[in-house]
C-alpha angles and dihedrals in degrees: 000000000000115000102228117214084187142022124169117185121206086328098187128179120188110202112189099345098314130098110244100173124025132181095336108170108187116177111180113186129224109274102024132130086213108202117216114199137178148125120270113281082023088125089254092127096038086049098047084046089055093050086048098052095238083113140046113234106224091204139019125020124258114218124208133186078356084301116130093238082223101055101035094023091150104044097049095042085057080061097058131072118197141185105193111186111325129353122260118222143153100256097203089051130081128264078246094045093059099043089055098049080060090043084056097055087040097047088219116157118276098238085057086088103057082054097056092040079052102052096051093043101253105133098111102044093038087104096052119086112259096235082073093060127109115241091257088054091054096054088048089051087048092049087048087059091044090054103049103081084066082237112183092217120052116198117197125186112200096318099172087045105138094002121150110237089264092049098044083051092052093050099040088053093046090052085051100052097049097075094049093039114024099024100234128136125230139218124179138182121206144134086218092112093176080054102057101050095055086058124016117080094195126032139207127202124196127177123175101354097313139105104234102171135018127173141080124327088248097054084052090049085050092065092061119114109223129205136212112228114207130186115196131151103267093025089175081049101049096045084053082054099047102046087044084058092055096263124139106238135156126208108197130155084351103302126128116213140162136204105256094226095155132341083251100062090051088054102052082042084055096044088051105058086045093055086049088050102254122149106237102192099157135030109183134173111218120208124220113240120235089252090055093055090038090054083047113060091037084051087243098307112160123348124242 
């Protein structure tokens, strides 16, 4: 049985007269990297701000570290670290500097510091005034204060938003890291697909308020509907073939392509084109993106 860090059960919020939330159960296990995914205007951002007490749930209870957040509201938000948005900081003061004005409001240990600069990989440029930084040393720095208090769930709220290549790399391979090393679970919330998939174990997907698919990355990827690419000389002619001996084929922009079903049916597909005198000179299976399963089970609502 998982041990759940967090479980939410039909969490709601109404803004305004509209529901912008509704029955949304999220169970994020201990030692995941939990990726939250949706659209803008999906209900990410009011959910996050519900687990993290800056707003009131109107309906349904959210449970961390097994504590009932309403009861216990205190005790279980000391347990939790977040970087909502972007990171606040003093610019003319150093990356130390910040992180110790934080230290000072959590009563952590002082030493606590050199650990979190360590761990993002700010030693060297704890010294040097914030202002001076580059954007992805900010977000490390944000991720360090964040860090200080030891919390057990990390929530991160677009944290490579706006990145450079080389900054979005530094901080995917930090979050990795922090389950393994630092034994922290993560939860992030993005609408970098692509990212998501290098990091997060389990995902979460979430469209107009409602959660529309929970479970690991690979049973998402399961729901993909792959395709078999084939090039072969008079493409138009050979899917004409195909579909007139009973095969499932599409012809589109020019491409000729064919559902996978089983190895044997691709190769009586492929017997057949070469009785009829066709060139068959690639067979490929095409995998669906993550972008394309995502468009497919909201019915294309939103793009990411």
């Amino acid at each position: 049985m998982n041990e759940w860090i967090l479980e939410t059960n039909r969490l709601s919020k109404k803004l305004g007269g509209r529901m912008v939330v509704s029955d949304v159960n999220v169970q994020i296990a201990k030692g995941d990297i939990y990726g939250f995914l949706g659209p803008n205007g999906a209900g990410k951002t009011t959910t996050i701000r519900m687990l993290l007490g800056l707003a009131k749930p109107s309906m349904g209870s959210i449970r961390l570290f097994g504590r009932d957040m309403r009861r216990e509201r205190l005790a279980v938000l000391r347990k939790i670290g977040s970087l909502v948005e972007y990171p606040s900081y003093y610019g003319h003061l150093s990356g130390y500097e910040n992180l110790e004005a934080v230290r000072l409001l959590l009563d952590v240990p002082k030493s606590r510091i050199e650990e979190v600069l360590a761990i993002v990989r700010l030693t060297k440029d704890a010294k040097r005034p914030v202002k001076g930084y580059s954007l992805g040393m900010k977000q490390r720095l944000g991720i360090a204060t964040a860090l200080l208090g030891q919390p057990e769930l990390l929530v991160l709220d677009e944290p490579t938003n706006g990145l450079d290549p080389a900054g979005i790399l530094e901080i995917r391979e930090l979050i990795k890291s922090l389950p393994k090393e630092q034994g922290v679970t993560v939860m992030i919330s993005s609408h970098l697909l692509s990212e998501i998939d290098q990091m997060a174990n389990r995902v979460g997907i979430i469209t107009k308020g409602q959660m529309i698919f929970q479970d690991s990355i690979t049973a998402l990827r399961r729901q993909a509907k792959n395709r078999i690419r084939l090039g072969v000389s008079r493409p138009e002619e050979a899917w004409k073939l195909l579909l007139a001996s009973g095969h499932a084929a599409e012809w589109e922009q020019g491409r000729l392509s064919v559902e996978p079903e089983n190895d044997g049916k691709v190769a009586a597909m492929v017997s057949t084109l070469v009785r009829h005198d066709f060139e068959v000179y690639r067979v490929e299976e095409e995998t669906a993106s993550l972008e394309s399963i995502f468009l497919d089970i909201t019915g294309g609502e939103g793009s990411l």
